[in-house]
KETOR-766753 format. One line per field, with one value per residue: chain; x, y, z of N, C-alpha, C in turn; residue number from 0. Coordinates in Angstrom, 1 decimal. Layout:
residues N
chain: c(A,...) $
n.x: c(X,...) $
n.y: c(Y,...) $
n.z: c(Z,...) $
ca.x: c(X,...) $
ca.y: c(Y,...) $
ca.z: c(Z,...) $
c.x: c(X,...) $
c.y: c(Y,...) $
c.z: c(Z,...) $
n: c(NUM,...) $
This chain:
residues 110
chain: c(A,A,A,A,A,A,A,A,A,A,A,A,A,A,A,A,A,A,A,A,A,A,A,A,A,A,A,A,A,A,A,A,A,A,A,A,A,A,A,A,A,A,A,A,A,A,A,A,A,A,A,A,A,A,A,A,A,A,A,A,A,A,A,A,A,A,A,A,A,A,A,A,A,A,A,A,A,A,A,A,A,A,A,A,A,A,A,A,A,A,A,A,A,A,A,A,A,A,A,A,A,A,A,A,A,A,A,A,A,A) $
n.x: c(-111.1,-108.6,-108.3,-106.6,-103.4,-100.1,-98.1,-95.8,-92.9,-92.9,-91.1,-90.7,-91.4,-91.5,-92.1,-95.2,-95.7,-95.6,-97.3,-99.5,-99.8,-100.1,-102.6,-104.5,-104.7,-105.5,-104.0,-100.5,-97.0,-93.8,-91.0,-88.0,-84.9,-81.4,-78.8,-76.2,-76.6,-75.7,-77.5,-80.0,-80.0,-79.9,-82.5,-84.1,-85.3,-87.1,-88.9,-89.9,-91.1,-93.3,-94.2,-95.4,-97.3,-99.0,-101.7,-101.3,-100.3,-96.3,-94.0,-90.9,-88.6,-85.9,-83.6,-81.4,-82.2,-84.7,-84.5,-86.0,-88.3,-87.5,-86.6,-88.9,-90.1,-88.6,-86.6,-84.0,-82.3,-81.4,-82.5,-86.1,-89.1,-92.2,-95.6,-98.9,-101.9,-104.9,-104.1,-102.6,-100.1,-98.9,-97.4,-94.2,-90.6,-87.2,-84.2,-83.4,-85.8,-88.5,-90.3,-92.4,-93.2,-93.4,-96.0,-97.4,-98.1,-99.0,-101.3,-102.8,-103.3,-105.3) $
n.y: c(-60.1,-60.9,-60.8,-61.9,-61.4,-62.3,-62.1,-62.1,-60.9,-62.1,-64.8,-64.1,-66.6,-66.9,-65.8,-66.2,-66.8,-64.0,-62.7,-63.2,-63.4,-60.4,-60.0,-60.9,-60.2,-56.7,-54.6,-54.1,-54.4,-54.2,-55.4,-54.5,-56.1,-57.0,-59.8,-58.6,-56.1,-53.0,-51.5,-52.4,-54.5,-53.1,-51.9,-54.4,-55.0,-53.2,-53.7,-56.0,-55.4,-53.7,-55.5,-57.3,-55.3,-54.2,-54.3,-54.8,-57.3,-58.0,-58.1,-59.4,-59.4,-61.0,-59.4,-60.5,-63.4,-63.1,-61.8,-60.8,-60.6,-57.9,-56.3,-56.0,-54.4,-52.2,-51.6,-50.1,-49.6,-50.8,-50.4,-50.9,-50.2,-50.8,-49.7,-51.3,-51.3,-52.7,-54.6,-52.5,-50.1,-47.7,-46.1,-45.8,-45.7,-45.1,-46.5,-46.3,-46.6,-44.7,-46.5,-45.4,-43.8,-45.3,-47.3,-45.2,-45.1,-47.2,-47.1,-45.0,-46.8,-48.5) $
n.z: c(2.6,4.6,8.1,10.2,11.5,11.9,15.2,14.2,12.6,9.3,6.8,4.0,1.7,-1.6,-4.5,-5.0,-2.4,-1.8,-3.2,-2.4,0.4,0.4,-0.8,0.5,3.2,5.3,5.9,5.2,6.1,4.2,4.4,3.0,2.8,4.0,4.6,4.7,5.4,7.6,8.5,8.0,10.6,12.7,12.4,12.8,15.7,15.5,13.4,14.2,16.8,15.7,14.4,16.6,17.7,16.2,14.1,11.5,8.6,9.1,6.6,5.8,3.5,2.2,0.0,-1.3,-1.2,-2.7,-5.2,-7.4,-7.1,-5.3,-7.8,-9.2,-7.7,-8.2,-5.9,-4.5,-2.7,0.8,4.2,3.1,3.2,2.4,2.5,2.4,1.7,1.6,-0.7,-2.5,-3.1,-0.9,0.4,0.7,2.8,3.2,4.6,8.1,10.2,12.7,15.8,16.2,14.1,12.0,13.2,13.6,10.4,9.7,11.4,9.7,7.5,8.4) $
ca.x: c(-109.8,-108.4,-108.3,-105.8,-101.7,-98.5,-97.8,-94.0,-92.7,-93.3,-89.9,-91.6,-89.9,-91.4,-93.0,-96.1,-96.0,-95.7,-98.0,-100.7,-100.0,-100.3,-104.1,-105.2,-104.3,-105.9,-102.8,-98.9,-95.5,-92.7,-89.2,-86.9,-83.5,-80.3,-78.1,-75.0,-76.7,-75.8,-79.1,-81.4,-80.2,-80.7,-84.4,-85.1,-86.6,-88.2,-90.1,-90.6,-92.1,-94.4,-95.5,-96.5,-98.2,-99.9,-102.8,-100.4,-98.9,-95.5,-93.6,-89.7,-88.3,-84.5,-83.2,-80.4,-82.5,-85.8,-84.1,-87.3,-89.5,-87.4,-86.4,-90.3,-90.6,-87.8,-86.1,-82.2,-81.3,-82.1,-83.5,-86.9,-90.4,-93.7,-96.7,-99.8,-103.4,-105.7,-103.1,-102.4,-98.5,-99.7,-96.5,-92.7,-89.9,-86.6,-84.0,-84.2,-86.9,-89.0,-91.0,-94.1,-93.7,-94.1,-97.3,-98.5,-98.4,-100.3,-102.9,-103.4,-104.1,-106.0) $
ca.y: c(-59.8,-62.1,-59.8,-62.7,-61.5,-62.8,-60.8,-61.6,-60.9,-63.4,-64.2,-64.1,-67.4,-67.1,-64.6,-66.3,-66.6,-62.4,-62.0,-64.2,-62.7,-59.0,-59.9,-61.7,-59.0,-55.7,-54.0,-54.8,-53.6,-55.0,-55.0,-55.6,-56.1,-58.3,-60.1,-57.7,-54.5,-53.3,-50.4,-53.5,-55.2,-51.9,-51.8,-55.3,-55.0,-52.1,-53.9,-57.0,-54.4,-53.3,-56.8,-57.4,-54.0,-54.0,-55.2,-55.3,-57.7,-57.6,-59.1,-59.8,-60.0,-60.9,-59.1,-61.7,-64.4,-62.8,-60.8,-60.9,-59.1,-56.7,-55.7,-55.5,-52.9,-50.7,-51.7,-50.1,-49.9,-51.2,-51.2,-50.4,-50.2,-50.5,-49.8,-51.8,-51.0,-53.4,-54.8,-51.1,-49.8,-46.9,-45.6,-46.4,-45.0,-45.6,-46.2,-47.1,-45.9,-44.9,-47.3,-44.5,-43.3,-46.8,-47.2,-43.7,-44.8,-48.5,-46.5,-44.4,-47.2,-49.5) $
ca.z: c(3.2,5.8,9.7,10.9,11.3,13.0,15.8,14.3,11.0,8.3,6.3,2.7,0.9,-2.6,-4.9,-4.9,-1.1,-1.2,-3.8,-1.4,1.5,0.1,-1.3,2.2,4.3,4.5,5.6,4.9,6.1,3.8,5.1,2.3,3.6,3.5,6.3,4.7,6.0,9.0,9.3,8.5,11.6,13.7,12.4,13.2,16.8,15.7,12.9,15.3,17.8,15.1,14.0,17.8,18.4,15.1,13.0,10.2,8.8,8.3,5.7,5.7,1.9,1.7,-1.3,-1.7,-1.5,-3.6,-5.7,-8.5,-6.0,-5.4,-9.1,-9.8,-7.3,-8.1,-4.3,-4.9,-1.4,2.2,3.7,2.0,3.8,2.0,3.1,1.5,1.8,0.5,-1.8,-2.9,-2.7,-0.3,1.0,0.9,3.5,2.8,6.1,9.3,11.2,14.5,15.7,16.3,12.8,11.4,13.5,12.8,9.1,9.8,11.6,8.8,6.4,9.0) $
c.x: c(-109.7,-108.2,-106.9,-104.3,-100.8,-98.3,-95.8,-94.1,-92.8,-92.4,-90.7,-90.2,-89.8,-92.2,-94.2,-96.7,-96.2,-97.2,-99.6,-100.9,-100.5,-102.1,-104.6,-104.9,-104.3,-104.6,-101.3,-97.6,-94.7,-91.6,-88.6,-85.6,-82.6,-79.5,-76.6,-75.4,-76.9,-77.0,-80.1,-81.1,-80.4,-82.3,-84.8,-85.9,-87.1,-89.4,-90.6,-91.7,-93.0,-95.3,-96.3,-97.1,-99.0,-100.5,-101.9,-100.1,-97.7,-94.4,-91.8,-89.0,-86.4,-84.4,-82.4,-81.1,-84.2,-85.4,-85.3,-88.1,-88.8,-86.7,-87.7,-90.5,-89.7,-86.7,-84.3,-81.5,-81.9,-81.0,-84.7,-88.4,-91.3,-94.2,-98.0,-101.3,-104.0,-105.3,-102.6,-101.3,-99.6,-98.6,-94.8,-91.5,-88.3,-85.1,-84.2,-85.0,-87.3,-89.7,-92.4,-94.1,-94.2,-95.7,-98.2,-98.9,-99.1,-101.2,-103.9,-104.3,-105.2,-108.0) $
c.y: c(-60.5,-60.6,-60.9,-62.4,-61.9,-61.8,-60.9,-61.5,-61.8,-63.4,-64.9,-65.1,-68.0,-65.6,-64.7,-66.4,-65.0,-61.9,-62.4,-63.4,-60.8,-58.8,-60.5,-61.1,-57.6,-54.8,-54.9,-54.0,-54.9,-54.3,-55.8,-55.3,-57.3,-58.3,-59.0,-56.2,-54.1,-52.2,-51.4,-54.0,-54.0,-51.8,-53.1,-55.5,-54.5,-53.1,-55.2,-56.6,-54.0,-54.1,-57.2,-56.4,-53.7,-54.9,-55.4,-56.1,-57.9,-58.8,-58.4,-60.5,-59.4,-60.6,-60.1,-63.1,-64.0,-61.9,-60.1,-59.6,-58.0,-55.6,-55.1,-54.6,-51.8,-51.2,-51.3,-49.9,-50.4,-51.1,-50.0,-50.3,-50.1,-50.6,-50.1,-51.8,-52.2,-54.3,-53.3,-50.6,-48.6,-45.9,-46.2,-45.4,-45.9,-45.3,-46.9,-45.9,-45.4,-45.1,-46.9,-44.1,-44.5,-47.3,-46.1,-44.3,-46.0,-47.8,-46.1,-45.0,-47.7,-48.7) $
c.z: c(4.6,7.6,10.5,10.6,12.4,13.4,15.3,12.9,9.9,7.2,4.8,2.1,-0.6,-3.4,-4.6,-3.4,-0.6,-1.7,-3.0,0.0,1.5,-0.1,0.3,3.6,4.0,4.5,6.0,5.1,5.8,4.1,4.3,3.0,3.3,4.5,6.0,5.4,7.0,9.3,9.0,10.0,12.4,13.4,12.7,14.0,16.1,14.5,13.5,16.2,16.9,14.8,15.3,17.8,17.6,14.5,11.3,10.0,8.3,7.7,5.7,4.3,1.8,-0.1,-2.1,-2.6,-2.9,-4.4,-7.1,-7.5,-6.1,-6.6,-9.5,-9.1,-7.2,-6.9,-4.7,-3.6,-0.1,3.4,3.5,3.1,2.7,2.7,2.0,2.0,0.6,-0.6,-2.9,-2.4,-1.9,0.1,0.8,1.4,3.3,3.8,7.2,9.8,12.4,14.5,15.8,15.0,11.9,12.2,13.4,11.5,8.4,10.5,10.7,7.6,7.2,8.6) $
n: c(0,1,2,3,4,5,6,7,8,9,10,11,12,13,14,15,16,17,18,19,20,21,22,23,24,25,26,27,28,29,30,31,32,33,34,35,36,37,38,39,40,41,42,43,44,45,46,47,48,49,50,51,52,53,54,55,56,57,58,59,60,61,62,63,64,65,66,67,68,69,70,71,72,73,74,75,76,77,78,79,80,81,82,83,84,85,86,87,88,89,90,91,92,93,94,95,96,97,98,99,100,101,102,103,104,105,106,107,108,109) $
């Protein structure tokens, strides 16, 4: 497992680019989302502030544009959060968030 992440978010621009980055990193916050929703754009800092402040890294998956991804995981609204351990679904919150509860719940996997 790779130890090396973007302190910024990483805009995921194929399957195989998710499915790559999910195995090569021990932990993963995905942010599915779409430019029509207006509580994705309220959580953006916050998950930018998480990709700097954390060992995570986190991943950026337009629904619009990857819509495959997010049929295979169920995803019916956004925006979506996973949490991925190891390559292991581990967690999923669904909303916008607070930016200590999203690093409480990368601690937990780390």
């Amino acid at each position: 497992m790779s130890t090396t992440t973007a302190s910024e978010p990483i805009h995921v621009e194929s399957e195989s680019q998710f499915d790559e980055l999910l195995e090569s990193n021990a932990v993963v916050l995905v942010d599915y989302h779409a430019e029509w929703c207006g509580p994705c754009k309220m959580l953006e800092p916050t998950v930018k502030d998480v990709a700097a402040e954390s060992d995570a890294a986190v991943l950026k998956v337009d629904i619009d544009e990857l819509r495959s991804i997010a049929e295979k995981r169920g995803i019916r609204s956004v925006p979506t959060l996973e949490f991925y351990s190891n390559g292991e679904l581990k967690d999923t919150v669904i909303g916008v968030q607070d930016k200590d509860d999203l690093l409480d719940a990368i601690a937990k996997l780390a």
